[in-house]
N, C-alpha and C positions, 0 to 999 in steps of 0.2 A: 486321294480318296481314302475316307475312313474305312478302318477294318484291322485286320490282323497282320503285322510284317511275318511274310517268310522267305528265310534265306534259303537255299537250297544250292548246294555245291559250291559255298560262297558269293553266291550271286543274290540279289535282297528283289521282292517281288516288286520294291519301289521303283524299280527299274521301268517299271510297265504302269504306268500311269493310269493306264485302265482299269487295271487288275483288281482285284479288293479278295478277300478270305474274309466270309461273317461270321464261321463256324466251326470249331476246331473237333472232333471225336475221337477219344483215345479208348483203346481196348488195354482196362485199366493194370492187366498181365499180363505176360506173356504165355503163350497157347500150354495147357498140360501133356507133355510127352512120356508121362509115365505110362506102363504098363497094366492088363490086371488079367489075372491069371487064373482060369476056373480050375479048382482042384476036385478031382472025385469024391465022394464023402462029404466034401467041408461044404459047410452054407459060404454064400457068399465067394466072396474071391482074395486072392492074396495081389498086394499093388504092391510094384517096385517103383520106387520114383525116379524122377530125372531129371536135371537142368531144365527149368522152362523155355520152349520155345521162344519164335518172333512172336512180336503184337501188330496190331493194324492202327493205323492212323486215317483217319478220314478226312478230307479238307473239303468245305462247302466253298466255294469260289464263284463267280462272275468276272466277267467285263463290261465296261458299259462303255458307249464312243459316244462324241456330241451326235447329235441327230444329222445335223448338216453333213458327215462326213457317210453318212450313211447310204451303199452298203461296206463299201469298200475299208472305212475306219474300224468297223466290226471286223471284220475279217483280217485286217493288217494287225487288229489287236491279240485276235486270237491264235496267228500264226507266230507273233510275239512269244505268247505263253507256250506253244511249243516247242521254240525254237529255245525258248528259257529250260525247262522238264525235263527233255531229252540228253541225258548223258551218257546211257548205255552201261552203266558199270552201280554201283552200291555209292551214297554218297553222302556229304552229313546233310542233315535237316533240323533248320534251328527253326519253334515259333515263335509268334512273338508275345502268346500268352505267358510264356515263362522261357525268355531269351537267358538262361542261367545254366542249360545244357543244351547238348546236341543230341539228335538219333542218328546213327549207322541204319540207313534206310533206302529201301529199292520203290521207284515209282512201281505199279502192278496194276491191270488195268484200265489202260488210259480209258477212258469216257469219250462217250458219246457226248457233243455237245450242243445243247441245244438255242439254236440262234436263231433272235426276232428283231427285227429291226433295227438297233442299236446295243440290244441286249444279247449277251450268252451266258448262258450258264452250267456250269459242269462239279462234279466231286472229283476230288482226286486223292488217291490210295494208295498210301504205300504200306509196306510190311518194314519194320524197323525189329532190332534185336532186344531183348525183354527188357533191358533197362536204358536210360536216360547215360551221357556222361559227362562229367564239368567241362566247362568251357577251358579252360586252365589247366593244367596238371600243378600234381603239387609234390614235396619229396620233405625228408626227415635224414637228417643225417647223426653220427655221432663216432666217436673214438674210445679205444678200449682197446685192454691189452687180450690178448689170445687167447681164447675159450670165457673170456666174459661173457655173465648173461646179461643181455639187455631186454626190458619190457617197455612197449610201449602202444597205448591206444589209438587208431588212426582217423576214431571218429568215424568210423566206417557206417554204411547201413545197408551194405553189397558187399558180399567178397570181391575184391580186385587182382587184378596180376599184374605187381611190378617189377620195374630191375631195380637190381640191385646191383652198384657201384661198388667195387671193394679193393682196396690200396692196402698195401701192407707199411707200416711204419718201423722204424729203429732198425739197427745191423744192416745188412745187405740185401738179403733175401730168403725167402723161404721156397720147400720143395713141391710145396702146393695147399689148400687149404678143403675147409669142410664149411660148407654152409648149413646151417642149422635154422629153418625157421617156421615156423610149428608145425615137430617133428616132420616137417617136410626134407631130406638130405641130401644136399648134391656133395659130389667130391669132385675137385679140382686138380688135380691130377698131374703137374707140371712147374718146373722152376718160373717166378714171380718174383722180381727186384724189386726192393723197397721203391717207393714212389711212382710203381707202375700200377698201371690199373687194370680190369678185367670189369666185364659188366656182364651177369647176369639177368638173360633180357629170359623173364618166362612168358610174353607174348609171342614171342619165334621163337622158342623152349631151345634156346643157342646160348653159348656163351663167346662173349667176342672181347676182342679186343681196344684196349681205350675207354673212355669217360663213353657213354652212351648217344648215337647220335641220328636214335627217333624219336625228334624233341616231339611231336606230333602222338607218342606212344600207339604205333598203330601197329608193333612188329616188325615192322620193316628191318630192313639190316643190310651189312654192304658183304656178300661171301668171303670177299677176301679176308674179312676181318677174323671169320670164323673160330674158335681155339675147343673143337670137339673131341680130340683126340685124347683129351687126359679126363673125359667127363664122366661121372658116372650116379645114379642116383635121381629124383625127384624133382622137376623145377616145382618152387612154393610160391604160395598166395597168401595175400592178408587177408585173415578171418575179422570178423566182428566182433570188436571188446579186443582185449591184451595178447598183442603179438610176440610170444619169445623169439630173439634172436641171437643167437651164437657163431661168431668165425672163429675157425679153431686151426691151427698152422700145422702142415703133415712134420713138418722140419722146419729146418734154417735158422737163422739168429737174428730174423726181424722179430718185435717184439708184441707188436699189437694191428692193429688196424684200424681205417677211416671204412665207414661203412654211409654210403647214402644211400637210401631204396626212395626211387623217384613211380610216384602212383597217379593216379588219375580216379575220381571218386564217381560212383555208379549211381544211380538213383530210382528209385521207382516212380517215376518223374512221366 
């Protein structure tokens, strides 16, 4: 049936033969959760602002069954689409007017549906988080000796929060290191052997052990891996336009570092 694919918790509406989306409605920001604050005296108000809220997504949807199967194909279709929606938990939302990102999105609202002899038809609403994110993740790596600055643009049009991957190269090791990256500062706090890694995940504001292994970048993390105990300072994000970055070694006689900051791009999508 012609219409719009939605995938929903990785499952595709094509599944449901019946199913069709005519209509997609985006709430083109996410809600204003700033402040505003009457002062005595002053006209007007003083606003503090704040990360925008969720946004809402509308989906205009139907089922249609042959007539023949009618009532029972209507109904077997519609409890289909239920039995598709229902997850219980937050989950991604791809459409198929612009399958090039996902929403981190909660169904809200189920609908009333209204059903006529072969036909139902219902909206469906969910509240997703202010931005869009690539289907893909993507990462930038490079090498430099200790307290190098490096600059570079990620193409961004969202700030994002990545990890950051970081190995120390030459000698044996160091006594720990400083991450610098715009002026954001963590300190690391701990012996680190050449060729070991450490990843600085600022999605679960942790630093762990090993090459990174929420290829999903959703935060996730395994406890054991955990290395909080020598941590101290700022997890950073990539800003928009030219990001400085600096590893700087507290000690030791390794000489430089491999650095990969693995991201995922935002979108107001």
């Amino acid at each position: 049936m012609s219409g719009y694919e939605i995938i929903w918790d990785g499952i595709s509406s094509t599944t449901i033969p019946q199913f069709c989306c005519q209509k997609i409605t985006r709430q083109i920001l996410g809600n204003s959760r700033g402040t505003f604050v009457e002062i005595p005296g002053r006209s007007g108000s003083w606003f503090f602002p704040e990360q925008p809220g969720r946004r809402k997504i509308i989906l205009e949807c139907f089922v249609l069954e042959e007539e023949v199967a009618f009532p029972t194909g209507r109904r077997d279709a519609v409890t289909l689409v239920a039995d598709w929606l229902e997850i219980g938990r937050q989950g991604k939302l791809i459409l198929g007017d612009d399958p090039t990102v996902f929403h981190n999105a909660v169904l809200i609202d189920p609908p009333d549906v209204d059903e006529w002899r072969s036909l139902a038809t219902f909206e469906l609403t969910f509240t997703a988080e202010s931005y869009g994110y690539a289907i893909n993740s993507s990462s930038w790596s490079y090498s430099a000796a200790s307290g190098s600055v490096q600059n570079h643009d990620f193409s961004l049009l969202v700030p994002t929060y990545p990890i950051v991957e970081i190995t120390p190269t030459g000698g044996s090791s160091i006594t720990g290191f400083t991450l610098s990256l715009n002026g954001k500062i963590l300190t690391y706090n701990t012996v680190l052997t050449t060729g070991s890694t450490v990843n600085v995940n600022s999605l679960a504001m942790s630093v762990l052990a090993g090459t990174s292994d929420d290829v999903n970048l959703t935060g996730a993390y395994d406890p054991l891996e955990m290395l909080m105990s020598g941590v101290t300072g700022s997890f950073p994000f990539l800003q928009v336009g030219t990001n400085e970055i600096t590893v700087t070694k507290l000690g030791g006689d390794a000489t430089g570092f491999t650095v990969n900051i693995i991201y995922r791009y935002r979108y107001r999508k």
